[in-house]
GULO-531436 format. One line per field, with one value per residue: residue number from 1; residue in three letters; chain; x, y, z of N, C-alpha, C, CB in turn. Coordinates in nm, 3 decimals. Glycine has a CB too. Layout:
N
num <- c(NUM  ...)
residuo <- c(ALA  ...)
cadena <- c(A  ...)
n.east <- c(X  ...)
n.north <- c(Y  ...)
n.up <- c(Z  ...)
ca.east <- c(X  ...)
ca.north <- c(Y  ...)
ca.up <- c(Z  ...)
c.east <- c(X  ...)
c.north <- c(Y  ...)
c.up <- c(Z  ...)
cb.east <- c(X  ...)
cb.north <- c(Y  ...)
cb.up <- c(Z  ...)
! end
This chain:
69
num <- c(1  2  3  4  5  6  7  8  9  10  11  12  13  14  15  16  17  18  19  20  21  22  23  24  25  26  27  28  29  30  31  32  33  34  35  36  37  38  39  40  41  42  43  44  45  46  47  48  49  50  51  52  53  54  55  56  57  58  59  60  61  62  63  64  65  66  67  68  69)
residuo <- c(UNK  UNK  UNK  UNK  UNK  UNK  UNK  UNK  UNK  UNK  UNK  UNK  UNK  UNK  UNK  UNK  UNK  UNK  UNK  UNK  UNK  UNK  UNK  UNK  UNK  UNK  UNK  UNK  UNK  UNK  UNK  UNK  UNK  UNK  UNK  UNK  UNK  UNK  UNK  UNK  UNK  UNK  UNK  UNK  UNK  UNK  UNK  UNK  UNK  UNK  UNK  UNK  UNK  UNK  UNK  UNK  UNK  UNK  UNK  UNK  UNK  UNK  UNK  UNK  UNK  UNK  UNK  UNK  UNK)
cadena <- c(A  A  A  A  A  A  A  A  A  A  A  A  A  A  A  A  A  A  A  A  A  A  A  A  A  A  A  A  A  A  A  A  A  A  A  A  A  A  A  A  A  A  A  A  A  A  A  A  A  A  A  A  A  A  A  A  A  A  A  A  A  A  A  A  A  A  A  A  A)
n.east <- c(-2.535  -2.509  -2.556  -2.420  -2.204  -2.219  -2.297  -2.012  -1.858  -1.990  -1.944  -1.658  -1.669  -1.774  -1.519  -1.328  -1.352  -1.465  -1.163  -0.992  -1.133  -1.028  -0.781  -0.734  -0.823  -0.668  -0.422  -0.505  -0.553  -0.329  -0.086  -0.158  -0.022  0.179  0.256  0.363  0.601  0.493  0.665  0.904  0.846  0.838  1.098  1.217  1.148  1.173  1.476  1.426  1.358  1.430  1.535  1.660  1.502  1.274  1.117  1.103  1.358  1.459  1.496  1.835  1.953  1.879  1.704  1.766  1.519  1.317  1.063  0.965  0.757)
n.north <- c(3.716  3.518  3.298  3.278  3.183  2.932  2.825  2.861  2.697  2.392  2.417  2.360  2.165  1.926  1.953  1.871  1.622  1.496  1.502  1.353  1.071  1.046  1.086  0.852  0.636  0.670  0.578  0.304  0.146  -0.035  0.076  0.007  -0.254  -0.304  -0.532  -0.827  -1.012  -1.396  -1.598  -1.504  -1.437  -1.694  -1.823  -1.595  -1.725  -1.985  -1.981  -1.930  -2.116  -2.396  -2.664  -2.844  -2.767  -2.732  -2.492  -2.144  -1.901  -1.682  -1.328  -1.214  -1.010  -0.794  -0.487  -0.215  -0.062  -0.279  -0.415  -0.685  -0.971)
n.up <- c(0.506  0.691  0.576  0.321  0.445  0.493  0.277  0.172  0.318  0.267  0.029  0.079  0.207  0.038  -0.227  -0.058  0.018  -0.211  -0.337  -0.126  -0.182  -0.475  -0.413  -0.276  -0.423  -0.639  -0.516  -0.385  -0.600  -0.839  -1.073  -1.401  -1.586  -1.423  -1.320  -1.066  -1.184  -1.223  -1.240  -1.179  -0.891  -0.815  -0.866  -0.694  -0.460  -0.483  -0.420  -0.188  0.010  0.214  0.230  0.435  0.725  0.618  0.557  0.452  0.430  0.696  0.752  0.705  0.866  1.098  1.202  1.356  1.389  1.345  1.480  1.759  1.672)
ca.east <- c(-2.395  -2.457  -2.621  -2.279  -2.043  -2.285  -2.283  -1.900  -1.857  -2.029  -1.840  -1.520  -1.657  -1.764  -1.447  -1.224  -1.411  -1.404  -1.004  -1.003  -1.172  -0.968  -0.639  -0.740  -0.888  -0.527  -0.333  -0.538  -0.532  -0.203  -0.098  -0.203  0.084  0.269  0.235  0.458  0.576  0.477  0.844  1.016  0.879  0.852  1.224  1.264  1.099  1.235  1.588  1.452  1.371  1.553  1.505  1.636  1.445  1.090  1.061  1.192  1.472  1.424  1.586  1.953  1.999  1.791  1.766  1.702  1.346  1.225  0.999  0.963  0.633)
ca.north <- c(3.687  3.383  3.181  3.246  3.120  2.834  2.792  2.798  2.538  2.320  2.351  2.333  1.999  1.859  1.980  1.818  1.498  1.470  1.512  1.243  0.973  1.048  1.027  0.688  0.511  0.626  0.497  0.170  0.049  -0.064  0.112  -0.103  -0.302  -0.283  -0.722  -0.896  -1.192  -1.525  -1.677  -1.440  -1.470  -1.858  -1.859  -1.580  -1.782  -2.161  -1.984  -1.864  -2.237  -2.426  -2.815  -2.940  -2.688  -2.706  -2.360  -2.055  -1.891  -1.580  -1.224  -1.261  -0.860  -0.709  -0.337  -0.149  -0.021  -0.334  -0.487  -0.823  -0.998)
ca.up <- c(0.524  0.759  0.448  0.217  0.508  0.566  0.189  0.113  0.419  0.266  -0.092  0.049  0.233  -0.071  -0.228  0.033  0.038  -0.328  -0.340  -0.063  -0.242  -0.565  -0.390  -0.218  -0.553  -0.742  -0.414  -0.384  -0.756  -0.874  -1.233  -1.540  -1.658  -1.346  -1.234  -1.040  -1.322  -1.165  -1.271  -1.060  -0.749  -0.800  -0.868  -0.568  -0.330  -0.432  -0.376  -0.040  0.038  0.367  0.265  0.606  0.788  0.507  0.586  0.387  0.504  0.748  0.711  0.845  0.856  1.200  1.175  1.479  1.412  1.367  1.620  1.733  1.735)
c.east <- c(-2.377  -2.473  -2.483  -2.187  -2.090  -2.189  -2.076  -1.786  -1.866  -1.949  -1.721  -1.566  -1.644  -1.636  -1.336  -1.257  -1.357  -1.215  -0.984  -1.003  -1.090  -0.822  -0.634  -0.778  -0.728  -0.416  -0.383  -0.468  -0.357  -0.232  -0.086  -0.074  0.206  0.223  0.350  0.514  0.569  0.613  0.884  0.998  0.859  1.015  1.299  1.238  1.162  1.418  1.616  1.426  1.474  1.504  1.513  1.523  1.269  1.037  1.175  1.239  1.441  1.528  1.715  1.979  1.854  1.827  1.700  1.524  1.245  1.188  0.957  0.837  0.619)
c.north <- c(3.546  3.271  3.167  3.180  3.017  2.743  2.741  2.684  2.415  2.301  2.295  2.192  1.886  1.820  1.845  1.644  1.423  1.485  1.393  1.096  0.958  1.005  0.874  0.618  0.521  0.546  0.343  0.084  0.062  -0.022  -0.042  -0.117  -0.357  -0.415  -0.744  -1.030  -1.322  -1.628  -1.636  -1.475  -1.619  -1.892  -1.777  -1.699  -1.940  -2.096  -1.908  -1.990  -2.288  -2.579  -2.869  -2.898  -2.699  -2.597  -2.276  -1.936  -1.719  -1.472  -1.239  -1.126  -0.810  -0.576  -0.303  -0.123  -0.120  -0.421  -0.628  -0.857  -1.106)
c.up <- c(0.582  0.613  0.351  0.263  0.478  0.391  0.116  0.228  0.401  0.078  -0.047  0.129  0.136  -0.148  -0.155  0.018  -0.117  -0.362  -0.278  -0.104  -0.401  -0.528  -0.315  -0.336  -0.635  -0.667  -0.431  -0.486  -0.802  -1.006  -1.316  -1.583  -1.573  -1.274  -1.207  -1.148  -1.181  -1.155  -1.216  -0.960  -0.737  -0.770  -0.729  -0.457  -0.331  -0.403  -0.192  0.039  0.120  0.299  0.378  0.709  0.696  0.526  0.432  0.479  0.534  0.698  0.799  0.865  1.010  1.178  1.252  1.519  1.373  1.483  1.616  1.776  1.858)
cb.east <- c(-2.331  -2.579  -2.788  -2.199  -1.975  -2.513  -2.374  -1.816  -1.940  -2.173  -1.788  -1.378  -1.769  -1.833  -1.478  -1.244  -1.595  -1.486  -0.926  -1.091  -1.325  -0.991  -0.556  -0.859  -1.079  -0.440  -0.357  -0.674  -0.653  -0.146  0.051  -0.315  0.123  0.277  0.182  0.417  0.817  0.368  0.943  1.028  0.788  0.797  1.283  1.208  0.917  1.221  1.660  1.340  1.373  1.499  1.573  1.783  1.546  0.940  1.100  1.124  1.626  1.409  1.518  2.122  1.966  1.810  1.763  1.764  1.299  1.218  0.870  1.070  0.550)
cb.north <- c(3.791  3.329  3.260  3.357  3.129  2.855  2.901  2.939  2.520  2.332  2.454  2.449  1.958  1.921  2.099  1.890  1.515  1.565  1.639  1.263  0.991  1.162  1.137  0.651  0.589  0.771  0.556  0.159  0.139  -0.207  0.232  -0.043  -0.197  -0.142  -0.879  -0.931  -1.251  -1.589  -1.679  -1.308  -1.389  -1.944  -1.822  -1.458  -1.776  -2.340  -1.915  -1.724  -2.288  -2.365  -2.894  -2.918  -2.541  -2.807  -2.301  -2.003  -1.947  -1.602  -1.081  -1.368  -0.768  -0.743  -0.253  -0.013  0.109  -0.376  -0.416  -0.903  -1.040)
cb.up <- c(0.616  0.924  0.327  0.173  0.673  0.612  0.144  0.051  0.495  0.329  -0.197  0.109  0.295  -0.140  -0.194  0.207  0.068  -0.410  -0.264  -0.015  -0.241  -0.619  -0.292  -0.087  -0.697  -0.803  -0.243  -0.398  -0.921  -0.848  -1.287  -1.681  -1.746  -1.279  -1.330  -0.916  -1.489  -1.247  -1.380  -1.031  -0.641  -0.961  -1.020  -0.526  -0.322  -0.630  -0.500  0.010  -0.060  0.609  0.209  0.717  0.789  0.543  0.800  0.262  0.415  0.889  0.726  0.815  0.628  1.356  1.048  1.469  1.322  1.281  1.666  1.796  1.628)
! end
């Protein structure tokens, strides 16, 4: 009896582990096809552009839960 617990202990580790590593490799990888275009955020970002300032231009909206570094 002890040898079967031992035994399905050690599937459901396997088991668990394997699930684990499957849901982190489909999380990691970004789906195929799914790119940012290079034109967009060129054109976001030169209209986020400050000339006087040579910076680009911060969020003007604060929302409670965020924290300040």
């Amino acid at each position: 009896m002890k040898r079967r617990q031992i035994l399905g202990a050690v599937l459901a580790m396997v088991l668990i582990s394997g699930l684990a590593v499957q849901w982190k490799e489909s999380h990691q990888n970004p789906k195929p096809g799914v790119r940012p275009s290079p034109l967009k955020l060129r054109s976001f970002l030169e209209s986020q552009y400050v000339p006087e300032a040579n910076l680009l231009r911060a969020a003007v909206k604060a929302h409670p839960d965020n924290k300040t570094i």
